[in-house]
BAVO-637065 format. One line per field, with one value per residue: x, y, z of N, C-alpha, C in turn; residue number from 1; residue in one letter. Coordinates in nm, 2 decimals, padded with zeros to 4 digits, always signed. Example, Ala and Ser with C-alpha at 12.3 -4.5 7.8 and 13.67 -1.06 7.14 Angstrom:
2
neast	[+01.32:+01.28]
nnorth	[-00.57:-00.22]
nup	[+00.78:+00.71]
caeast	[+01.23:+01.37]
canorth	[-00.45:-00.11]
caup	[+00.78:+00.71]
ceast	[+01.32:+01.29]
cnorth	[-00.33:+00.00]
cup	[+00.78:+00.79]
nr	[1:2]
rest	[A:S]
//
This chain:
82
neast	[+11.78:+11.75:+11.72:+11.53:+11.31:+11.29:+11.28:+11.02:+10.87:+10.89:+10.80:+10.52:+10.50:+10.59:+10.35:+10.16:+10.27:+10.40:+10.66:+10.84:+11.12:+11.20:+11.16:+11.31:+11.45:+11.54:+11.74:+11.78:+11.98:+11.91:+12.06:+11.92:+11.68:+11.53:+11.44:+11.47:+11.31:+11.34:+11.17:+11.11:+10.92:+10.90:+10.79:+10.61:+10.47:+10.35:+10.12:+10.01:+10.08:+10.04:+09.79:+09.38:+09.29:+09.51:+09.45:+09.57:+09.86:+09.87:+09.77:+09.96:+10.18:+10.00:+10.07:+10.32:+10.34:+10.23:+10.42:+10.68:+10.57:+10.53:+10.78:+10.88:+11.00:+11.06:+10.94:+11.03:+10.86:+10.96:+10.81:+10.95:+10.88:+11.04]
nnorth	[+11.59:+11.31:+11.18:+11.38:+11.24:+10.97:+11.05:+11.11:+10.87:+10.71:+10.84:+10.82:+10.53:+10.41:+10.46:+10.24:+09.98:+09.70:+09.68:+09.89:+09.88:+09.69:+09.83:+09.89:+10.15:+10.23:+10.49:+10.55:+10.77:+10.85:+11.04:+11.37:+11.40:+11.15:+10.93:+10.61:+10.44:+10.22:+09.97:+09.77:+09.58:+09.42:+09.03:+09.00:+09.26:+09.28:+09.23:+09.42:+09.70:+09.63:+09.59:+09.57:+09.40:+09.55:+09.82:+10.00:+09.98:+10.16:+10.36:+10.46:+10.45:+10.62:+10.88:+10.91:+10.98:+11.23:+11.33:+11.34:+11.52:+11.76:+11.83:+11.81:+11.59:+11.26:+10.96:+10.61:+10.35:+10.08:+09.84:+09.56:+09.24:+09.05]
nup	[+11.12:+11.13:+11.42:+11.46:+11.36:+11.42:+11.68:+11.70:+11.56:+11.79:+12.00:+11.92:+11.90:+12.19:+12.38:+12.30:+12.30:+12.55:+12.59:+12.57:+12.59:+12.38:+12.17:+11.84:+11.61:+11.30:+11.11:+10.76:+10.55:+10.24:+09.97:+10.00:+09.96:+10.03:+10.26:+10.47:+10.68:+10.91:+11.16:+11.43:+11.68:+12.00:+11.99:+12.17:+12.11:+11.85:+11.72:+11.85:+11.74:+11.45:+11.48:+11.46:+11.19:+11.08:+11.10:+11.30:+11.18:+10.95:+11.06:+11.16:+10.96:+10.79:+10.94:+10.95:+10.69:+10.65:+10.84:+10.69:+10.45:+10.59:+10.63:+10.37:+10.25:+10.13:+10.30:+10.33:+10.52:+10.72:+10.84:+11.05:+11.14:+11.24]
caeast	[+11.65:+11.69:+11.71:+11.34:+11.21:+11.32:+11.20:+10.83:+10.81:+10.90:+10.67:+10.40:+10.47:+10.56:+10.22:+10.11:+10.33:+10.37:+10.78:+10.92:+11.26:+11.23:+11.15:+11.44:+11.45:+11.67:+11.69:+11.89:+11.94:+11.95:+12.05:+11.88:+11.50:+11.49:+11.46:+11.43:+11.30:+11.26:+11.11:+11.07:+10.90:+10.94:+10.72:+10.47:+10.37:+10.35:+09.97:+09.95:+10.13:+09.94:+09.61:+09.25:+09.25:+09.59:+09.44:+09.67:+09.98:+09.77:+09.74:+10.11:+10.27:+09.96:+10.10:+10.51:+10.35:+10.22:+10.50:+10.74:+10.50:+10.55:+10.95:+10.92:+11.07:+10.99:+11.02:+10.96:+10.88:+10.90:+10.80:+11.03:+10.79:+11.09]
canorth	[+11.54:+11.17:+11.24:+11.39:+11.15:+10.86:+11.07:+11.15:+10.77:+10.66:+10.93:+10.76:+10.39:+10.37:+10.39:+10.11:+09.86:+09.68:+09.67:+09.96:+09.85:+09.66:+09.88:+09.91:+10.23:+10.27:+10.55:+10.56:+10.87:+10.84:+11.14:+11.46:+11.38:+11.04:+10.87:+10.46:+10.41:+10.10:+09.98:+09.66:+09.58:+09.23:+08.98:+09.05:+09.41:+09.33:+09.24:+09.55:+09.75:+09.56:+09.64:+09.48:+09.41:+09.64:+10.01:+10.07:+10.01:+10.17:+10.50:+10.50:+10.49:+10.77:+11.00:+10.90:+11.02:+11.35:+11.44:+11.39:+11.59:+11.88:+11.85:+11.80:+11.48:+11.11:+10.87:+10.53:+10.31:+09.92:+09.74:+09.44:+09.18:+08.93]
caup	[+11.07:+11.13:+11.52:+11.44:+11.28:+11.56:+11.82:+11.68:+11.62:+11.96:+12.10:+11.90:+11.91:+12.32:+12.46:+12.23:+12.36:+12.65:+12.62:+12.51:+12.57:+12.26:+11.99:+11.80:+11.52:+11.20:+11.00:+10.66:+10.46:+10.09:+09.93:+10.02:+09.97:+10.05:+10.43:+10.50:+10.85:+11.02:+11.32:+11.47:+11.80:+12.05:+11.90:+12.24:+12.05:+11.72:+11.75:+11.91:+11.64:+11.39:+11.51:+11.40:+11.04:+10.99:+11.11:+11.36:+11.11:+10.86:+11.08:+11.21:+10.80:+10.74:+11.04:+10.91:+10.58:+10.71:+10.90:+10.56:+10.37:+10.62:+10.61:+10.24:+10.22:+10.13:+10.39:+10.32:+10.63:+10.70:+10.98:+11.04:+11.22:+11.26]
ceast	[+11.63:+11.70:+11.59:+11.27:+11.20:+11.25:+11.02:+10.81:+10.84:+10.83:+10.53:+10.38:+10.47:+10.46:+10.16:+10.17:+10.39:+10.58:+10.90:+11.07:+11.27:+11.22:+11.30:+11.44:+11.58:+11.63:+11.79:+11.84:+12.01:+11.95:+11.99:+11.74:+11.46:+11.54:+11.42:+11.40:+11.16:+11.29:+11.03:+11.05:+10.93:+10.81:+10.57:+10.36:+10.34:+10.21:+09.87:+09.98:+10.05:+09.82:+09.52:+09.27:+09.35:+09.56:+09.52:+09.80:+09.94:+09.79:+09.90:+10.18:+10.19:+10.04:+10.24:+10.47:+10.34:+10.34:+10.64:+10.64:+10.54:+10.71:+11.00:+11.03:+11.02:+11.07:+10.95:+10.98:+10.85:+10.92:+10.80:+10.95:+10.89:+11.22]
cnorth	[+11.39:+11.18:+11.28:+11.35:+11.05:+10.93:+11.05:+11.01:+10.76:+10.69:+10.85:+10.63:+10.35:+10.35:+10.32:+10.00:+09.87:+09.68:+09.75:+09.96:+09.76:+09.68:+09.94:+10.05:+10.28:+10.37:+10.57:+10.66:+10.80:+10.98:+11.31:+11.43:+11.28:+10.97:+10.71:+10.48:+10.28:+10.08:+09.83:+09.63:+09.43:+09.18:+09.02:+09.14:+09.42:+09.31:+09.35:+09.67:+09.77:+09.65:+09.50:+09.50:+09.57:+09.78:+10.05:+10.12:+10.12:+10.33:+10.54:+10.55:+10.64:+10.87:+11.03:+10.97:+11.15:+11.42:+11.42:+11.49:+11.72:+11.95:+11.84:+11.73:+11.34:+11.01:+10.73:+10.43:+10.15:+09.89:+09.60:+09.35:+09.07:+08.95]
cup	[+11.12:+11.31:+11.54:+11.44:+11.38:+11.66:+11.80:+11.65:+11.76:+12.05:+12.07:+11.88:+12.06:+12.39:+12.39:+12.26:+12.46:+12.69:+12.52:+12.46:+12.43:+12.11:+11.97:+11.64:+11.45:+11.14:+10.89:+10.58:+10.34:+10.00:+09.99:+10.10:+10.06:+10.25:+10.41:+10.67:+10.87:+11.15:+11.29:+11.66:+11.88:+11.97:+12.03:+12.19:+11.94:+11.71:+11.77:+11.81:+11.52:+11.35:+11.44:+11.21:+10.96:+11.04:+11.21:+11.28:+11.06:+10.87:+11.09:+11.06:+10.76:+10.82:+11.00:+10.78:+10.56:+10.75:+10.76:+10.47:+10.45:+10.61:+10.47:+10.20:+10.16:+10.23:+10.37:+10.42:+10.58:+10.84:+11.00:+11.17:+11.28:+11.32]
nr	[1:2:3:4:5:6:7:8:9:10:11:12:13:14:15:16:17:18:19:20:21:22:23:24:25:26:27:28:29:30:31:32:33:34:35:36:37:38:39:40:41:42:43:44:45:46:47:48:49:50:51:52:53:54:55:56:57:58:59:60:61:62:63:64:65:66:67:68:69:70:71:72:73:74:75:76:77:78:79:80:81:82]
rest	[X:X:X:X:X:X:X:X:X:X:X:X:X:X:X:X:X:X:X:X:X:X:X:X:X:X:X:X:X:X:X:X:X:X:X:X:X:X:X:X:X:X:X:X:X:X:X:X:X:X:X:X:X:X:X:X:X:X:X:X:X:X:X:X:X:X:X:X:X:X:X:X:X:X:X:X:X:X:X:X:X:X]
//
């Protein structure tokens, strides 16, 4: 599962930034249910990550929220800007 989860981000954060080599992805299991996954990019893509007024992030945690809902899990995501 957490192998899954890293890939399907990666698939959907690399064409958003300009230096892929620097996204870095954790994922920690807690128990059964529960997933931690973070993700921090170089400081170049965080803008890009970001987005205008947050909707990029915004969409990316919606789509991480989706694909736990289909695996019937909770995944709670943070995006480490530093």
């Amino acid at each position: 599962m957490e192998t899954e989860i890293e890939n399907y981000l990666r698939s959907m954060l690399n064409p958003l930034i300009a230096y892929p080599e620097k996204l870095e992805v954790f994922v920690h299991t807690s128990g059964e249910s529960y997933i931690f996954l973070e993700f921090s990019v170089g400081k170049e893509d965080i803008g890009k990550i970001i987005g205008k007024e947050g909707l990029t992030i915004k969409a990316i945690r919606k789509l991480i929220d989706c694909f736990s809902a289909s695996k019937k899990i909770k995944i709670v995501s943070i995006f480490k800007t530093s």
